[in-house]
C-alpha positions as protocol buffer text, in pm:
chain_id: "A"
residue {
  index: 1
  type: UNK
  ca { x: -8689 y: -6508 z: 3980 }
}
residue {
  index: 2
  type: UNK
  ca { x: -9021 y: -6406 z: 4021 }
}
residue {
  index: 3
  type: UNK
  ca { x: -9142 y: -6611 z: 4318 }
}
residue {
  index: 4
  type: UNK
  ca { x: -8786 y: -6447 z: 4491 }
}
residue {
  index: 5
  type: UNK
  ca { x: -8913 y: -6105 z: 4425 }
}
residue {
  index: 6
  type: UNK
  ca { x: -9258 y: -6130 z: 4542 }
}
residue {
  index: 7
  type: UNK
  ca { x: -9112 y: -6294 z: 4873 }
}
residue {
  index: 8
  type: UNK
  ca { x: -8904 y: -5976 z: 4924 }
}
residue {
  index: 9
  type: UNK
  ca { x: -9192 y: -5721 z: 4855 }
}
residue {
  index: 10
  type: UNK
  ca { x: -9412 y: -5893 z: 5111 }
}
residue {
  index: 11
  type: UNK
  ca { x: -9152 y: -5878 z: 5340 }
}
residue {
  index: 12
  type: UNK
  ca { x: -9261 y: -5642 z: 5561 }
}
residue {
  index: 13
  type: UNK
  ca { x: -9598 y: -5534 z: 5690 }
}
residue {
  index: 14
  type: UNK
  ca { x: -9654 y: -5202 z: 5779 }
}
residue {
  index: 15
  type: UNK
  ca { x: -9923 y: -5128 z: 6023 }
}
residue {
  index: 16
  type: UNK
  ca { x: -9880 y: -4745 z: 6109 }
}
residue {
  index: 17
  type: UNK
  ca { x: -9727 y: -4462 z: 6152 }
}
residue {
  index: 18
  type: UNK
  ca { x: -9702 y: -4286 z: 6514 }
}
residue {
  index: 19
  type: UNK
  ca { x: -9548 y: -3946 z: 6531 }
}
residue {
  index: 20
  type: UNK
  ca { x: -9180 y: -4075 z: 6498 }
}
residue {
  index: 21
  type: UNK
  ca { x: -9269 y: -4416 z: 6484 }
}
residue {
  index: 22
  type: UNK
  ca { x: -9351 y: -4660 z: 6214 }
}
residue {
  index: 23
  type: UNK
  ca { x: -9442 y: -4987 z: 6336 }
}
residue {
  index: 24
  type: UNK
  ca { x: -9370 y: -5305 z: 6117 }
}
residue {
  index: 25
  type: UNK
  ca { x: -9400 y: -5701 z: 6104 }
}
residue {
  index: 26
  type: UNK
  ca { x: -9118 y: -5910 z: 5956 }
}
residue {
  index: 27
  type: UNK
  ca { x: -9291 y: -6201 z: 5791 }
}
residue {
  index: 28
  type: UNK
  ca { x: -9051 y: -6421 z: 5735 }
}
residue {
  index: 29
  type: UNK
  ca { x: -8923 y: -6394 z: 6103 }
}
residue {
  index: 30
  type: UNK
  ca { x: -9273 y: -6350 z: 6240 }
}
residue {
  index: 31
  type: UNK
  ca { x: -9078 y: -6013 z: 6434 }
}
residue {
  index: 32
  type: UNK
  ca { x: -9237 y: -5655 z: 6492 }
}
residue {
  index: 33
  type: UNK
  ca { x: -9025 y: -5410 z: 6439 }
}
residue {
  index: 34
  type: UNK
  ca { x: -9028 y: -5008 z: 6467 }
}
residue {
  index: 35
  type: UNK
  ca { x: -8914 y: -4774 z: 6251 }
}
residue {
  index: 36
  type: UNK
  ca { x: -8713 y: -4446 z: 6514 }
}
residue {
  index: 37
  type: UNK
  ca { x: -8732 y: -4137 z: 6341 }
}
residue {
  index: 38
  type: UNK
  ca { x: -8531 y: -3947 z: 6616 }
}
residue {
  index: 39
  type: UNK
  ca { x: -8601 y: -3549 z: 6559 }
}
residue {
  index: 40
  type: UNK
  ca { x: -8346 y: -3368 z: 6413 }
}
residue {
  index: 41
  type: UNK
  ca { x: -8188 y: -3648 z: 6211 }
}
residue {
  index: 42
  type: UNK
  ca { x: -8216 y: -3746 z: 5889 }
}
residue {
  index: 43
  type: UNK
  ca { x: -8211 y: -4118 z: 5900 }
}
residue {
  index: 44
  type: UNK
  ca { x: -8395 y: -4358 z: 6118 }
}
residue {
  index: 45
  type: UNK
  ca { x: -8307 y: -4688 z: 6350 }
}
residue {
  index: 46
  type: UNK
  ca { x: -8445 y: -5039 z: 6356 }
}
residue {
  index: 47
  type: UNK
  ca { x: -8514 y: -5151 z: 6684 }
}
residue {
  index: 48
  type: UNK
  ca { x: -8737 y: -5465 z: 6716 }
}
residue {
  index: 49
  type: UNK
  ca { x: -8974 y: -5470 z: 6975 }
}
residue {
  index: 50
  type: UNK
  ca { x: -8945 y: -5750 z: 7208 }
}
residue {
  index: 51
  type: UNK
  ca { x: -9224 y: -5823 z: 7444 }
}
residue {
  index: 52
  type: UNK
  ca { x: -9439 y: -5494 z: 7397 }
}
residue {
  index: 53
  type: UNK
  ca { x: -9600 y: -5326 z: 7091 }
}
residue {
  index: 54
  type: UNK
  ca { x: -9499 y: -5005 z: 7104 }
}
residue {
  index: 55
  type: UNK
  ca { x: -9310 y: -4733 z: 7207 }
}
residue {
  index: 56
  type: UNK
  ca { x: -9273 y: -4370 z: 7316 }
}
residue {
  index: 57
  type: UNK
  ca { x: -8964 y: -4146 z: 7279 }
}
residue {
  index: 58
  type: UNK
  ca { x: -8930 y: -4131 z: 7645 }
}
residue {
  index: 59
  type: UNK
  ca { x: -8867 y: -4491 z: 7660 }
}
residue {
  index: 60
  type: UNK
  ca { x: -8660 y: -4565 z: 7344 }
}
residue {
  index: 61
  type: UNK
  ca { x: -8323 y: -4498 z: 7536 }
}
residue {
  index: 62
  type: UNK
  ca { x: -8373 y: -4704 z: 7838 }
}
residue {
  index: 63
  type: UNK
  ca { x: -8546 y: -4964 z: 7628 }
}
residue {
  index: 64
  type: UNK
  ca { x: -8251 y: -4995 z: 7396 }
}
residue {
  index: 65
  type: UNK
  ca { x: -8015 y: -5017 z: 7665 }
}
residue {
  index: 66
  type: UNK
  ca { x: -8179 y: -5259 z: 7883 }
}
residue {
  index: 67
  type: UNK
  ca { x: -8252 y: -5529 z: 7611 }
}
residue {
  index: 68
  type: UNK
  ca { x: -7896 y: -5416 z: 7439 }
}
residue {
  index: 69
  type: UNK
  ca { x: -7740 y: -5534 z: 7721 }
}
residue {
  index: 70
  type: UNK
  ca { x: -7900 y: -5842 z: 7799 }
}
residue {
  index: 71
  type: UNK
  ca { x: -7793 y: -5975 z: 7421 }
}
residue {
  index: 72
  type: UNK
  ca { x: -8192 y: -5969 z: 7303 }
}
residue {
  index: 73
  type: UNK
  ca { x: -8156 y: -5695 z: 7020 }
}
residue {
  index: 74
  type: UNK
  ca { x: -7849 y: -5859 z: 6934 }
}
residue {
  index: 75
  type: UNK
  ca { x: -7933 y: -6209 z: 6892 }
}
residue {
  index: 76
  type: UNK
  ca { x: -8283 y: -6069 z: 6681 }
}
residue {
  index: 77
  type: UNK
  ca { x: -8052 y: -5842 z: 6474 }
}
residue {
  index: 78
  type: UNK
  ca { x: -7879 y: -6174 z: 6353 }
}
residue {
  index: 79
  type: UNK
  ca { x: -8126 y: -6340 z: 6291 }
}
residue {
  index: 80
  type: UNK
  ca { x: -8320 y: -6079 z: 6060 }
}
residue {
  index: 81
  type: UNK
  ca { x: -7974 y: -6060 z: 5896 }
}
residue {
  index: 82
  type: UNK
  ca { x: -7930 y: -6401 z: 5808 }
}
residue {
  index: 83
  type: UNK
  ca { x: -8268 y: -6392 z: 5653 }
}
residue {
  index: 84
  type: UNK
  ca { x: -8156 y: -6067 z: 5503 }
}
residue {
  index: 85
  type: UNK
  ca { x: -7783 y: -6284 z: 5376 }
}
residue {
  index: 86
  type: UNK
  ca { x: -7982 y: -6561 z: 5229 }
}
residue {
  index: 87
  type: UNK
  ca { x: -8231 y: -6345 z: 5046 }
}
residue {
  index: 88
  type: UNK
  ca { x: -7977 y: -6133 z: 4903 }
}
residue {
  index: 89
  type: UNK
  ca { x: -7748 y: -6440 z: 4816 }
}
residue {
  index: 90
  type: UNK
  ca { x: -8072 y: -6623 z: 4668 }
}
residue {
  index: 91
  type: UNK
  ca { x: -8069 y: -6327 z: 4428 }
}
residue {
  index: 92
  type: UNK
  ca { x: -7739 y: -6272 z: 4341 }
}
residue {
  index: 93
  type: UNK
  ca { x: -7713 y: -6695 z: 4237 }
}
residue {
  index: 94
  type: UNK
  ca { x: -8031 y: -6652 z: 4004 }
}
residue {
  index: 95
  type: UNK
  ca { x: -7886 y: -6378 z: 3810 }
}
residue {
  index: 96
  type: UNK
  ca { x: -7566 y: -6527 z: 3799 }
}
residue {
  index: 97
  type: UNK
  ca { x: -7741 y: -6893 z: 3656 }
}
residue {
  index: 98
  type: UNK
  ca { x: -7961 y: -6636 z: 3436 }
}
residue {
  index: 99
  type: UNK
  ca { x: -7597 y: -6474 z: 3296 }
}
residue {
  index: 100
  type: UNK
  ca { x: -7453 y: -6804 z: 3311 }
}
residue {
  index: 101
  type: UNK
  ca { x: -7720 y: -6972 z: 3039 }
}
residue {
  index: 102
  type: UNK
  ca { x: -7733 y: -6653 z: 2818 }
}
residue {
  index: 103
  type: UNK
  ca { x: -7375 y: -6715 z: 2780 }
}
residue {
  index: 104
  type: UNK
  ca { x: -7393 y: -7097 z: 2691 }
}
residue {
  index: 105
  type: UNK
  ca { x: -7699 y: -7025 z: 2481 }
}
residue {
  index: 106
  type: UNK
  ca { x: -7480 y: -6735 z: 2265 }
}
residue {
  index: 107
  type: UNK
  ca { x: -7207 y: -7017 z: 2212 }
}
residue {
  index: 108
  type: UNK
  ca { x: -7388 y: -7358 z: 2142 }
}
residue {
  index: 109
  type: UNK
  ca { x: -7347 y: -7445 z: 1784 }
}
residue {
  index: 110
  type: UNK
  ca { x: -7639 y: -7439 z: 1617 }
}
residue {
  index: 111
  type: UNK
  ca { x: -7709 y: -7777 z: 1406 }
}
residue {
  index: 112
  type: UNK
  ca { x: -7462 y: -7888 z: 1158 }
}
residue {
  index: 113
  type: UNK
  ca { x: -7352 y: -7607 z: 921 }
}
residue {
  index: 114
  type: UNK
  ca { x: -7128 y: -7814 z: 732 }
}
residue {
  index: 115
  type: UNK
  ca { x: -7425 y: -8077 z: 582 }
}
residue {
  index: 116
  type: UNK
  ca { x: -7635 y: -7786 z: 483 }
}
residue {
  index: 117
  type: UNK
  ca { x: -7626 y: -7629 z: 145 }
}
């Protein structure tokens, strides 16, 4: 369980922060990504950055579009979410194994009672 964790909090690198921007590196996909904090707006977008490094807010529409429509974003999106799908399902085995043996443990008999006095 431990070696799971640690591979999901080095997960990302984070390199810096740009005005509405905060650039990232997906390790396990080897994929830079940026952080969109559009103004106004409380959340933020993923968008992965695919043959450049960065970005300005005048180009974030047109970028998006262009690479959107070609099937780019897409076929990266998939892929950081079947990374994403395993990680998560990696997790959710382990503590089901853990509940699993806690169980067995709670109900194994423990030595012969009956020879005992």
């Amino acid at each position: 369980m431990a070696v799971v964790f640690i591979m999901g909090s080095f997960r990302w690198d984070r390199n810096e922060l740009e005005g509405d921007f905060l650039y990232k590196v997906d390790r396990w996909t080897s994929q830079p990504w940026v952080e969109f904090y559009p103004p106004m707006a409380i959340g933020y977008i993923y968008i992965p950055l695919l043959n450049r490094t960065e970005l300005t807010i005048e180009e974030v529409e047109e970028y998006v579009q262009k690479y959107a429509l070609s099937g780019w974003i897409i076929e990266t999106w998939i892929k950081r979410t079947r990374f994403t799908d395993l990680y998560t399902a990696t997790w959710v085995l382990l503590i089901l194994l853990f509940v699993i043996t806690l169980l067995r443990s709670r109900r194994a008999p423990r030595g012969n009672q009956w020879l005992t006095l």
